[in-house]
C-alpha positions in Angstrom: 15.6 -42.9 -10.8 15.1 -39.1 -10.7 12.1 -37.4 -9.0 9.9 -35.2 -11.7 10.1 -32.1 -11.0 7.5 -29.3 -11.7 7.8 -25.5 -11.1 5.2 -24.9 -8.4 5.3 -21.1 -8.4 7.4 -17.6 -8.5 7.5 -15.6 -5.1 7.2 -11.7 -5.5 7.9 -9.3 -3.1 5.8 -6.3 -2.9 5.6 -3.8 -0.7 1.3 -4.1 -1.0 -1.2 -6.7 -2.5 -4.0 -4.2 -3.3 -1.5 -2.2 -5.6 0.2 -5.6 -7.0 -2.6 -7.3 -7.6 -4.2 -4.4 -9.8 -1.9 -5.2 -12.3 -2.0 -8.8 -12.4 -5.9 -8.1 -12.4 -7.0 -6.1 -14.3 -3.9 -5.7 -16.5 -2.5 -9.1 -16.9 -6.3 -11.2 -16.7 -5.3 -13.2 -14.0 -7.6 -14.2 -11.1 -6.7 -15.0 -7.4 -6.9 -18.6 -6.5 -6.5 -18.0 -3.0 -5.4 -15.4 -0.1 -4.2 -16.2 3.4 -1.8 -14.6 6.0 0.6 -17.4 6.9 1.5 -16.3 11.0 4.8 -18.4 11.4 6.1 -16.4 8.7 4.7 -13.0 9.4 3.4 -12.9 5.4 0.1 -12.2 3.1 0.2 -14.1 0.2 -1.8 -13.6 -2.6 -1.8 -16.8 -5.0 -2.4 -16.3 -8.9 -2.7 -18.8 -11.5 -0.6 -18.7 -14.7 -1.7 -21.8 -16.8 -5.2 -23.3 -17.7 -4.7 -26.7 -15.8 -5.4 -26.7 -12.0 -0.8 -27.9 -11.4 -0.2 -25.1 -13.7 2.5 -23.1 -11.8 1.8 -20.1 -9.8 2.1 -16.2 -9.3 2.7 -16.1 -5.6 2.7 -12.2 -4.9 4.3 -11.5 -0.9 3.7 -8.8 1.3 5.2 -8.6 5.0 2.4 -8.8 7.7 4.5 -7.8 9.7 6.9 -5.4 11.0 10.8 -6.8 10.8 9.7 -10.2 8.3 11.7 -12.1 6.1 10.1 -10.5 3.1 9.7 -6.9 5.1 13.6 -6.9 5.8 13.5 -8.4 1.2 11.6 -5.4 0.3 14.0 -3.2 2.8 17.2 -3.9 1.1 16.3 -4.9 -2.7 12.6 -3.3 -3.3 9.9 -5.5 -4.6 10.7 -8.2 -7.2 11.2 -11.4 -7.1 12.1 -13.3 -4.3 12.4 -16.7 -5.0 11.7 -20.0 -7.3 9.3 -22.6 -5.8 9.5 -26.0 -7.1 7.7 -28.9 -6.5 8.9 -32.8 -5.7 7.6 -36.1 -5.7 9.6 -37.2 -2.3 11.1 -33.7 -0.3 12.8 -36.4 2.4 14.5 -38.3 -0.4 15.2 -34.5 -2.3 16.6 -33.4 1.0 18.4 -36.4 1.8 20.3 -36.3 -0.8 21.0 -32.2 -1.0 22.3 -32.9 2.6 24.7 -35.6 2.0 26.4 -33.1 -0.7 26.2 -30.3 1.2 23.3 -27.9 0.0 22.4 -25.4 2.4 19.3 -25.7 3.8 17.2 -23.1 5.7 14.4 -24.7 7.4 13.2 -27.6 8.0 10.3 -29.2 6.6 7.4 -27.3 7.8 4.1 -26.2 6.6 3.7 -22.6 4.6 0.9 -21.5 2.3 -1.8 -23.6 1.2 -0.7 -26.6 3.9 1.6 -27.2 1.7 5.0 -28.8 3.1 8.1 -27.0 2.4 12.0 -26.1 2.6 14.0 -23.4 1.6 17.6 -23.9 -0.3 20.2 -21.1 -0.1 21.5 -19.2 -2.8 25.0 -20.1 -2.2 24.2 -23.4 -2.9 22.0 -23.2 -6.3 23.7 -20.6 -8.2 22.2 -17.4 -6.3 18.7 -18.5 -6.6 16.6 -19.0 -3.4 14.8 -22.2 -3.9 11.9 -23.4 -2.5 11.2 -27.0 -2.9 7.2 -28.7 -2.4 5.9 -31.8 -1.2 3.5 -32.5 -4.4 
């Protein structure tokens, strides 16, 4: 049996939230759902509804808290855009289980990012030149 899978959100690179979030605002309508600054990985994350139901997926807009960051060092070398495609699972340890035993590329283990939420990041080289976050629902 395969696990449902949902798209839980796109993650955007910017090089500031106040500018970004202008335009998804007061251009675009949309509303924050919720704003943090996640330490462990040196980010502030805006989080932007794109649906009317509450699992609709997500505008997740990115901006390095930090000097030297994953998405500081993303903005760096490819300018803001978007950085990668969240999706979310019924079971991550079965999902990751079996990406594992055929050889995926994983970059993290399990650990928790924005909203509590547990997650893990897939290489590019091993979906198609995507990086792909996958979600504990």
């Amino acid at each position: 049996m395969k696990n449902p899978i949902e798209i839980d959100h796109l993650g955007i690179a910017v090089r500031s939230l106040d500018e970004s979030l202008r335009f998804y605002e007061q251009m675009l309508g949309l509303t924050v759902s919720q704003c943090e600054t996640v330490a462990a990985e040196q980010v502030s994350v805006a989080m932007l509804p794109a649906g009317r139901e509450a699992s609709s997926p997500r505008i997740e807009l990115l901006e390095s808290a930090a000097e030297g960051s994953v998405i500081g060092k993303f903005v760096e070398r490819h300018g803001p855009g978007l950085h990668h495609i969240a999706l979310r699972v019924d079971n991550l340890s079965a999902v990751l289980e079996r990406l594992k035993s055929e050889g995926a590329r994983l970059l993290n283990e399990p650990r928790r990012g924005a909203g509590g939420h547990l997650y893990v990041f897939v290489h590019p080289a091993s979906t198609g030149g995507v990086l792909l976050e996958l979600i504990q629902k």
